[in-house]
C-alpha positions, 0 to 999 in steps of 0.5 A: 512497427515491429515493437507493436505487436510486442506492447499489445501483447502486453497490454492483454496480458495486464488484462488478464492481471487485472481479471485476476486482480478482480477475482482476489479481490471478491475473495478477500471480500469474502474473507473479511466478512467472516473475521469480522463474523469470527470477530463478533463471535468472539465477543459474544462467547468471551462476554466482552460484548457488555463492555465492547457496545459500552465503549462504542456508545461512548465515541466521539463521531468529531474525532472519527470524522478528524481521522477520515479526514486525515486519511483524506490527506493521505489519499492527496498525497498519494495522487501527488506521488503519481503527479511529480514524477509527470507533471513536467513532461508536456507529452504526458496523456494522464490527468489528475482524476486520471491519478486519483483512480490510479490511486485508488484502484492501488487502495481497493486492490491492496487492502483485498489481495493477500500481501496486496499483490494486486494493487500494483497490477491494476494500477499497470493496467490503469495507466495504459488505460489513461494514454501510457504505453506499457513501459511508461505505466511499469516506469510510473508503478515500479518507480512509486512502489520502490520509493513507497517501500523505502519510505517505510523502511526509513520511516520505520528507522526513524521512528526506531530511533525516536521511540525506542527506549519508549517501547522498551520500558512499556513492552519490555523485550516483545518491542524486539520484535518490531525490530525483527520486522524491521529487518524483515524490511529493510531484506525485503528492501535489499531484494527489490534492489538486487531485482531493479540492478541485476534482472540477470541474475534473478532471471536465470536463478529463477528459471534453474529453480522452476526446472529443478522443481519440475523434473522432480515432480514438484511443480507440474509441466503444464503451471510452469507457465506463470511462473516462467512468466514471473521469472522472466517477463516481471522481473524484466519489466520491474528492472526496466521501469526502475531503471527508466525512471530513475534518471529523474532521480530529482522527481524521485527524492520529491516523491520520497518526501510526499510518501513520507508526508503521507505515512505520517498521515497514515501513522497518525490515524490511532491518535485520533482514534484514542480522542475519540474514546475520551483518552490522550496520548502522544503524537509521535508515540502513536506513529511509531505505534502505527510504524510498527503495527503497519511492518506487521500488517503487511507482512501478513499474507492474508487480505488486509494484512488480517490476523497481523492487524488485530494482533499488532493492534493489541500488542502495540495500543493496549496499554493506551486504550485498555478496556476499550482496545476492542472497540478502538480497533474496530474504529480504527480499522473502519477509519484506516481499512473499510471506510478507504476501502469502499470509497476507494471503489467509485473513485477507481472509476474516474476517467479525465476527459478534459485538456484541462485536467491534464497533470502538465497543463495543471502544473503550468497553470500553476507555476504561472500563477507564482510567477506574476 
């Protein structure tokens, strides 16, 4: 009885998140529609436009559809991350459209908060909507976020490994940079470990630095309040969610391997956008491509990773597009960006009503009928 109190405070406060999450979002909204206004204007006044509209007549709408369509399989794979780590626990309230909406509020909220720090939130709030309490939904989150991360800091590594002579005689010594992003990653990665493995220690540097701030006059008394909360109240729920789910480090090594299925998809998206102007490439190539251009996108703190994905997109696929790199990019970003992003919407509005839909029971059926 005593820990109520406590859970409901805390499901009111991933409320507020979320309306939070909500206004980010209509502000990145905003700030896309004037790149992409900066972006035609750009075209204009640079007379590239001749060119940029010749390339466009000039698409192959099958290999678009090809490239939704993986991102499709991606987005599957997504769901199936989420399902993994439930679907053998008979007490589990989350169904399958339960975790397509999990997924997709993550899809819409990150691609339209800076750094997409509002995906993570809304996908919180989402799950205690569905039947979990607080800390199953943080254990669920932290869980699949730290397993995401790392997939792209191996994901990365590999395809390092793969490409790199590649890169280096096509770009010469710029490709160094996806090796600084890289190692931009893999702190990235070592920070949120030192969070899930010493909340101490984060907790008490943190709340020295907010009092060192304030009584210097550089952070006013009365907006210490989130961040007394992001220094104590997230990185406990962080490290404590982690620390639960990864006593099923077995559902976790599954949920790396679909993530890594699902940056391949990802990854991909450039080849077949390269088809879709007429031209070839490599396969692997353009997931390492896309490997590198996706450590840039991200670490852009701006809605969509924008300014580091029009800059990536240049740097890393010029030499394969050429005079058509502007409209590829734009296709490219319609197949990996807007498109997901507006279908991403509706679906984040699903809701299971159903027993049947229920992940455990669907994994039951299943198993069954290998079992005849």
């Amino acid at each position: 009885m005593t820990d109520a109190p406590s859970e409901v405070a805390m499901t009111e406060h991933d409320n507020q998140k979320d309306d939070n999450g909500f206004g980010a979002a209509r502000g990145g909204i905003i700030f896309i529609e004037v790149v992409v206004l900066v972006f035609l204007a750009y075209l204009v006044l640079s007379g590239k436009i001749g060119t940029f509209l010749e390339a466009m007549a000039g698409v192959d709408v099958r290999w678009v559809l090809l490239g939704i369509g993986m991102y499709g399989v991606y987005y599957v794979f997504g769901v199936l991350a989420y399902v993994l780590p439930v679907a053998r626990d008979p007490e589990t309230p989350l169904g399958i459209r339960d975790l397509m909406s999990v997924e997709s509020a993550g899809l819409f909220f990150s691609n339209l908060t800076p750094n997409g720090l509002g995906g993570a939130p809304a996908q919180i709030v989402r799950l205690t909507a569905a039947g979990l309490s607080v800390g199953d939904a943080g254990a669920v989150q932290y869980t699949r976020f730290v397993v995401y991360e790392f997939a792209e800091a191996l994901f990365a590594a590999i395809m390092l490994g793969l490409r790199l002579n590649f890169f280096l005689d096509l770009y010469g010594n710029l490709m160094f940079i996806g090796v600084v992003l890289f190692g931009f990653k893999v702190v990235e990665l070592s920070a949120i470990m030192f969070v899930c493995l010493a909340p101490g220690i984060v907790t008490r540097v943190g709340e020295w630095f907010i009092n060192f701030l304030v009584r210097h006059g550089w952070l006013r008394e009365d907006h210490r309040g989130r961040w007394d909360d992001m220094a104590i109240n997230e990185v406990q729920e962080f490290a404590k969610g982690f620390r639960g789910a990864f006593r099923n480090w077995r559902g976790m090594l599954m949920t790396l391997l679909v993530t890594m299925l699902q940056l391949a998809c990802l990854y991909s998206l450039s080849w077949f956008v390269i088809h879709a102007f007429h031209m070839d490439a490599d396969f692997l190539t353009c997931m390492a491509a896309g490997s590198m251009l996706e450590l840039l996108t991200s670490a852009i703190p701006l809605p969509g990773g924008t300014g580091g994905a029009e800059a990536g997109f240049a740097f890393m696929y010029a030499p394969l597009f050429g005079e058509a790199l502007a409209a590829g990019y734009v296709v490219w970003r319609a197949v990996e960006f807007f498109i997901p992003t507006a279908l991403a919407a509706p679906l984040a509005t699903l809701r299971s009503t159903d027993d049947r839909d229920n992940v455990h029971t669907v994994y039951l059926r299943i198993r069954s009928h290998f079992h005849r």
